[in-house]
C-alpha positions as CSV (number, residue, x, y, z in Angstrom):
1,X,0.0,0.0,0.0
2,X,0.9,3.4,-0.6
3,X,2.5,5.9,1.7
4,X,-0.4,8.3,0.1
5,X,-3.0,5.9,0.7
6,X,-2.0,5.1,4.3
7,X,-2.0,9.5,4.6
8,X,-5.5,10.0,2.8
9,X,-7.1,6.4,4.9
10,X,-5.4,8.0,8.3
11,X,-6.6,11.3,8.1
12,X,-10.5,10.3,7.0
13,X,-10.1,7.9,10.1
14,X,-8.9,10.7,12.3
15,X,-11.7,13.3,11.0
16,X,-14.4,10.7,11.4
17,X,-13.2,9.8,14.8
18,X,-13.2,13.3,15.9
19,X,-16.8,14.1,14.6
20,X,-17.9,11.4,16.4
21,X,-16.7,12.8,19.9
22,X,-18.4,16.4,18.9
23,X,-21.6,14.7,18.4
24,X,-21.0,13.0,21.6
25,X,-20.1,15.9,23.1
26,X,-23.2,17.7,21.6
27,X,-20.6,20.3,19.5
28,X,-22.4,19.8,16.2
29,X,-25.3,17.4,15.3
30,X,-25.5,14.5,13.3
31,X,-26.6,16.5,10.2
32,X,-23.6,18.9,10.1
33,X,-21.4,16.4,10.3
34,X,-23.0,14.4,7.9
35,X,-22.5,17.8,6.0
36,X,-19.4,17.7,6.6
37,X,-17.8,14.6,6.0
38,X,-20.0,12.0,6.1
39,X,-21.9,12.1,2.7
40,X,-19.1,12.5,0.1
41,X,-18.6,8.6,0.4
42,X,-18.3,8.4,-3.3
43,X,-15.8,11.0,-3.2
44,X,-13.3,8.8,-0.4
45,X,-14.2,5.4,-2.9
46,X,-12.8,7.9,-6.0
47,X,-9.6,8.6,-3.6
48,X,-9.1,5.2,-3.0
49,X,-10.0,5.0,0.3
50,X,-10.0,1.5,2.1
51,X,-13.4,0.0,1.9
52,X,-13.8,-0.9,5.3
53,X,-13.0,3.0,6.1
54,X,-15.9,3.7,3.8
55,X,-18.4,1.0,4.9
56,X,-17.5,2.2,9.0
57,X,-18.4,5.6,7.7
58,X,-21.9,4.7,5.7
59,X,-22.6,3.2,9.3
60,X,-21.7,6.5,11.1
61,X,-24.9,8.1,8.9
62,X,-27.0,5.7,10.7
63,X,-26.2,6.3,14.0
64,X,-29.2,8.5,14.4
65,X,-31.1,5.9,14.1
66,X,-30.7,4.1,17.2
């Protein structure tokens, strides 16, 4: 794997992991950060993004719901 890909994987990781503690923390809602980061999915598949990344994230939209 790519030093690139291991940078652009890490730092989606990172971001996603941090919007998660805001929403915990009540800093933003679920919608701004789906804004935010959450529904370009097909823009992290077009960068190469690790699938698993991707699918963790698609779950991450549906945390709303339970």
């Amino acid at each position: 794997m790519s030093h690139s890909k291991i940078s652009k994987e890490r730092l989606v990781t990172v971001l996603s992991l941090g919007f998660s503690v805001a929403i915990k923390n009540q800093v933003i809602e679920i919608d701004e950060a789906e804004q935010l980061l959450y529904s370009p999915l097909t823009i992290l598949n077009e960068l190469g993004i690790d699938q698993q990344i991707i699918n963790l994230m698609r779950a991450g939209t549906e945390l709303e719901n339970l």
